[in-house]
C-alpha positions in Angstrom: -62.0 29.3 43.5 -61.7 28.3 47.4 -58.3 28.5 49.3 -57.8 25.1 49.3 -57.9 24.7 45.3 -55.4 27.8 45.4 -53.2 25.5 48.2 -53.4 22.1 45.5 -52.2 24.1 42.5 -49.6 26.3 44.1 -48.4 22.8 45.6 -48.5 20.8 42.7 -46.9 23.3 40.5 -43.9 23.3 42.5 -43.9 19.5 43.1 -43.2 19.6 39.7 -40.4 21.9 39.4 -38.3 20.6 41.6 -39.1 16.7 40.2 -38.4 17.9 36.7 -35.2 19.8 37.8 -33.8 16.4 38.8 -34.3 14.5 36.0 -32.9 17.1 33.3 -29.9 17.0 35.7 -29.6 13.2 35.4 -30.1 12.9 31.8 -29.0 16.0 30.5 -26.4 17.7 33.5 -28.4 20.8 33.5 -30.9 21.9 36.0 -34.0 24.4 33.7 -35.5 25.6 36.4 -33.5 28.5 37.7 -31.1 30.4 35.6 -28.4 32.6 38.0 -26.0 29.8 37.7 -26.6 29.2 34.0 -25.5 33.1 33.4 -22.3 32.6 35.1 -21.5 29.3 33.3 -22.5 31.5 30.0 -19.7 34.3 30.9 -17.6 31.2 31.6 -18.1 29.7 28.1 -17.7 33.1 26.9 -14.4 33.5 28.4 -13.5 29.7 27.5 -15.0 29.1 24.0 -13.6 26.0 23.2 -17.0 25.1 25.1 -19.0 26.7 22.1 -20.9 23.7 21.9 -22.5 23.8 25.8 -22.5 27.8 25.7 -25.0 27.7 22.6 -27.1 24.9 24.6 -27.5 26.7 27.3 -29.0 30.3 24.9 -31.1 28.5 23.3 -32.5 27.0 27.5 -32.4 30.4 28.0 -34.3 31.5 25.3 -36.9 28.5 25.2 -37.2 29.7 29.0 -38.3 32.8 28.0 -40.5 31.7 25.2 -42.5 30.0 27.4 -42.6 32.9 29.3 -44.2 35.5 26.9 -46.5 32.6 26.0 -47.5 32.5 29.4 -48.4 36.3 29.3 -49.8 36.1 25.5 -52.6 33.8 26.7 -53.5 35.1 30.4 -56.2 37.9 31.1 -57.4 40.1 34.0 -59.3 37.3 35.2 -57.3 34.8 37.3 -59.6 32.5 37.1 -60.0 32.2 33.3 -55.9 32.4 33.5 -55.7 29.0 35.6 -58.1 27.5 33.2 -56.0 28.1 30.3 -52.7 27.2 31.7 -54.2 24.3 33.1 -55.3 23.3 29.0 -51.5 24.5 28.3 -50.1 22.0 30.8 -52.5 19.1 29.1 -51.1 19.4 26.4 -47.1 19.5 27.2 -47.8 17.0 29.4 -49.3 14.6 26.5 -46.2 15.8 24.9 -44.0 14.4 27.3 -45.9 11.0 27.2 -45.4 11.1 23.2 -41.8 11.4 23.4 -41.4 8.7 26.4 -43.0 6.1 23.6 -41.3 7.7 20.9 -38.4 7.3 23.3 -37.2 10.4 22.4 -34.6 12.1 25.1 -32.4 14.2 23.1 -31.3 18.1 23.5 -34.4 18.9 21.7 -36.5 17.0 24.4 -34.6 19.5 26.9 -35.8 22.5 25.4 -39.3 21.7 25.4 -39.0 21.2 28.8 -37.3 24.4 29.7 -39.8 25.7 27.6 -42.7 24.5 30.1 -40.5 25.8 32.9 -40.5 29.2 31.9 -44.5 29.0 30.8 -44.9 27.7 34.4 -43.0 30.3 36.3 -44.9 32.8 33.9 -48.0 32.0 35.0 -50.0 34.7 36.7 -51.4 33.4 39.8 -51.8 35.2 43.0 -52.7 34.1 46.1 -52.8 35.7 49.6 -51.5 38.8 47.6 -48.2 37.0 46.6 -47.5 36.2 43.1 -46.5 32.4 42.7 -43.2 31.8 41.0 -42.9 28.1 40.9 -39.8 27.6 39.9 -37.8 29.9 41.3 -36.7 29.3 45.1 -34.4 32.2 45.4 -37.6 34.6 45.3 -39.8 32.3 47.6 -36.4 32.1 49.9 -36.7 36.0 50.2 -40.4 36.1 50.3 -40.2 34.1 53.1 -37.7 36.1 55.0 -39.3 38.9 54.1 -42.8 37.9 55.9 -40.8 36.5 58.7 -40.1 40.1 59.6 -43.3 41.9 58.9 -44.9 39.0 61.4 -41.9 39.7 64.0 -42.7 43.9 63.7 -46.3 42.7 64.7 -47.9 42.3 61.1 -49.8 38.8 61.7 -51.9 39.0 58.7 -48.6 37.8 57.0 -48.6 34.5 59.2 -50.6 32.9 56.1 -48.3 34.1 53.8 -45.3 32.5 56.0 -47.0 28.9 54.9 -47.6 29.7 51.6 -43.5 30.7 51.0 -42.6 27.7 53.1 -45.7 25.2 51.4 -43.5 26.3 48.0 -40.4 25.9 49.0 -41.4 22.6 50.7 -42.9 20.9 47.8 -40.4 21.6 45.3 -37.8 19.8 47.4 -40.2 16.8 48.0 -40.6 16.7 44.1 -36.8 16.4 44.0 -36.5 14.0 46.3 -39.8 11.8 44.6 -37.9 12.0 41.8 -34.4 10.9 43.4 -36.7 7.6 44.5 -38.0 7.2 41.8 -35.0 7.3 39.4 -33.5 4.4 42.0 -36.7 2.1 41.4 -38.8 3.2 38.3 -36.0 4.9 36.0 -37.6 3.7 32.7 -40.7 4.7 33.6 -40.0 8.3 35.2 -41.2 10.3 32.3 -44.1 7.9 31.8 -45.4 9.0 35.3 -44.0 12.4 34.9 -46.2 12.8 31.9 -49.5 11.3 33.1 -48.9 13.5 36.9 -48.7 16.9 34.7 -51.6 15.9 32.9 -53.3 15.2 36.1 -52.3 18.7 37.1 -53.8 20.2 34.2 -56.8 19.2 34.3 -57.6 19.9 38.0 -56.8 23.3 36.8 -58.7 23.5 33.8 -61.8 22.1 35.8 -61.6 24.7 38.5 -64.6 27.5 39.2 
């Protein structure tokens, strides 16, 4: 595949974190794309347990996180490119999922896990680029990435000036998703998982079509 399909995909991917992170916070009050802060609030509801009821919600986001996950890994090969083809099938198909329920008009808890579930298939997905491995919805490890290749470029390594975009190209795009989606929820609310749905589905077939 050419850089620039590599640049569309790790763009996209994290477009769609970031948009999807805002709308389970406005209709459920939980974010599913990171998980630090869901830990803490588990020990809190631990400690607390009159909160039974959000401390079990938040297990089972954790373990449909890591479901999708290990199905992420139970699909992929050595072969990157055959990998992207296959997770761009995957997202097809949860993205004709999420179209389904926006008719069925379905946006219960159960609606929530399947989308934490294609959270932790997405930040599963093995895909390297520029010798980084793209975790798309995580931010905390592109923060440090990115740090991290600031440095090797300021001890002279300037091979890692390309990997300085790439960190920053993540980071970026997840935080326009968010803010696409803030817009969005202020003009086309009713319609957000409509256009959530058919965008994902775009995604997934650019990636399924790639050579």
């Amino acid at each position: 595949m050419k850089d620039k399909d590599y640049y569309i995909i790790v763009a996209s991917i994290c477009f769609f974190s970031g948009f999807i992170n805002i709308i389970t916070l406005t209709y459920f009050s939980y974010p599913i794309s990171h998980y630090s802060g869901t830990f803490t609030l588990v020990a809190k509801y631990i400690y607390d347990i009159r909160f039974y009821k959000k401390l079990s919600e938040l297990i089972i986001m954790i373990f449909c996180f890591m479901g999708g996950s290990i199905f992420s890994s139970v699909i992929s090969t050595n072969f990157q490119e055959i990998n992207i083809k296959r997770y761009g099938k995957v997202v097809v198909v949860f993205g004709s999922i999420v179209l389904i329920s926006y008719f069925l008009d379905k946006t219960d808890k159960l609606f929530l896990f399947f989308l934490t579930l294609t959270m932790g298939f997405q930040n599963g997905m093995s895909i390297r680029f520029k010798g980084s491995l793209i975790r798309s919805t995580h931010m905390t490890g592109n923060l440090t990435d990115l740090g991290s290749y600031i440095g090797k470029v300021l001890k002279g390594e300037k091979g890692k000036i390309e990997n300085i975009f790439l960190s920053a190209l993540e980071i970026g795009q997840y935080i326009l998703g968010g803010v696409v989606a803030l817009i969005l929820l202020v003009f086309f609310k009713p319609y957000i998982l409509l256009l959530y749905g058919i965008l994902y589905i775009s995604c997934g077939l650019y990636m399924s079509s790639r050579k």
